[in-house]
C-alpha positions in Angstrom: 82.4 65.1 84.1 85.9 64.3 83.2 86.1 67.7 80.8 84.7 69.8 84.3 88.4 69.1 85.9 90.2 71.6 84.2 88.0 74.6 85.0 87.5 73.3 88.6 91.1 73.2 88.9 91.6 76.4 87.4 88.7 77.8 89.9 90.0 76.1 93.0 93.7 77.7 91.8 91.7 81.4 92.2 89.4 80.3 95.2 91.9 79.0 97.8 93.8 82.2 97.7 91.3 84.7 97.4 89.8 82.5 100.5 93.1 83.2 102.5 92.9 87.1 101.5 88.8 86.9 102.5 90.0 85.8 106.1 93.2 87.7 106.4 92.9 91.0 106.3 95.3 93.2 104.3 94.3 96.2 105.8 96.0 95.2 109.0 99.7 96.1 108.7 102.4 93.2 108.9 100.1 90.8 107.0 101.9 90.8 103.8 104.8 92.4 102.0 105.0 96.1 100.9 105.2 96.7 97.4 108.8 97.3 96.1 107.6 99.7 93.7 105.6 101.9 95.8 108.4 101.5 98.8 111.2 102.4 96.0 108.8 105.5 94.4 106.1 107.0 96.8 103.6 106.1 93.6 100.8 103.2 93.2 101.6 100.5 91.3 99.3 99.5 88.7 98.7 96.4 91.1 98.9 98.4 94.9 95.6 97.5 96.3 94.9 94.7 94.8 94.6 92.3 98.2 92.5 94.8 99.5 90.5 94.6 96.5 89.6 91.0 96.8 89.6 91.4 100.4 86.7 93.5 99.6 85.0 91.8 96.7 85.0 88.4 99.1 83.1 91.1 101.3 80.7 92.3 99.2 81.9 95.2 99.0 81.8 96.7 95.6 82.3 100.3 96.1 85.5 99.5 98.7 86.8 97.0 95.9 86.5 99.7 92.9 88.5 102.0 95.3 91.3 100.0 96.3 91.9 98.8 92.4 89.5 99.6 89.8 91.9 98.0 86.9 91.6 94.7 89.1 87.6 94.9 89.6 87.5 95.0 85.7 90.0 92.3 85.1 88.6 90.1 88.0 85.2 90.3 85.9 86.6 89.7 82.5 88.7 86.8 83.8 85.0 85.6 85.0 83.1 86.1 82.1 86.2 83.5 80.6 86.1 81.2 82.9 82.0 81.1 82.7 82.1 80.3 79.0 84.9 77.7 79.4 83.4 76.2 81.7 80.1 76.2 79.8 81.9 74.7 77.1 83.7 72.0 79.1 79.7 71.2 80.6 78.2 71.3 76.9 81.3 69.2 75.2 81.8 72.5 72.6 85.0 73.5 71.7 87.5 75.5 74.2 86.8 79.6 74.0 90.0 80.9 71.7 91.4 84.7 73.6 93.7 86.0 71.2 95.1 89.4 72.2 96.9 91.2 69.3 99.4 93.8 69.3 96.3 96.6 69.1 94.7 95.2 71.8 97.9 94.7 73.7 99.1 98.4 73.3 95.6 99.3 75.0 95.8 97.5 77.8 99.4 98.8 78.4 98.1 102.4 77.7 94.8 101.8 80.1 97.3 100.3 82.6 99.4 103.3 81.9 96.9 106.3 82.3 95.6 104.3 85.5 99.1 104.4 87.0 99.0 108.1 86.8 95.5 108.9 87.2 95.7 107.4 90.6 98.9 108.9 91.7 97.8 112.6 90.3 95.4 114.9 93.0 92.2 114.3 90.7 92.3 110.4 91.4 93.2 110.0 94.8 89.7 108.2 95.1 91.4 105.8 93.0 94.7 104.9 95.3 94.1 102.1 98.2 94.4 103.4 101.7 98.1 103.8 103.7 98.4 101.2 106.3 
């Protein structure tokens, strides 16, 4: 059981947050801080949205959650798929799942990241930028 407390931490690390955002919605203006980058641009961040996104995925609600952040939705379930097989290897006593992220891989995220940032500030992927509040 003693092999469990690392990925519990790990999981209670994400919950109690995401718990807060779940109850406190970001939606409602003077909850938390703008963003300095959209306040210093007029553009979404590759981040902007992101509260609202787990705001919504704490509400079940997919479709609101890929619209507020898509990037975040597909990170939130790759970060799950991670923790699941650590975790299954902490249950099991296996070895630790190794992530190694090379400079190839690391160059696409930063391009995905990238062509995200401007998709979602462009006309054609305003479906893709959070809501003003």
């Amino acid at each position: 059981m003693r092999r469990l407390g690392p990925p519990l931490a790990a999981l209670a690390a994400v919950a109690v947050p995401a718990a807060y955002v779940a109850v406190v919605d970001p939606n409602s203006p003077g909850h938390y801080p703008d963003c300095p980058f959209l306040t210093a641009t007029g553009w979404w961040c590759p981040g902007c949205g992101g509260l609202r996104c787990v705001h919504a995925l704490s509400h079940g609600d997919l479709t609101g959650a890929l619209h507020d952040n898509a990037v975040a939705v597909l990170l939130f379930g790759v970060l799950g798929v991670l923790w699941l097989r650590w975790a299954w290897a902490a249950l099991t006593g296996g070895p630790p799942p190794r992530v190694t992220v090379g400079v190839r891989r690391w160059a696409l995220i930063a391009l995905l990241v990238l062509v995200f940032t401007m998709v979602r500030n462009s006309p054609v992927g305003a479906g893709l930028a959070p809501p003003l509040v």
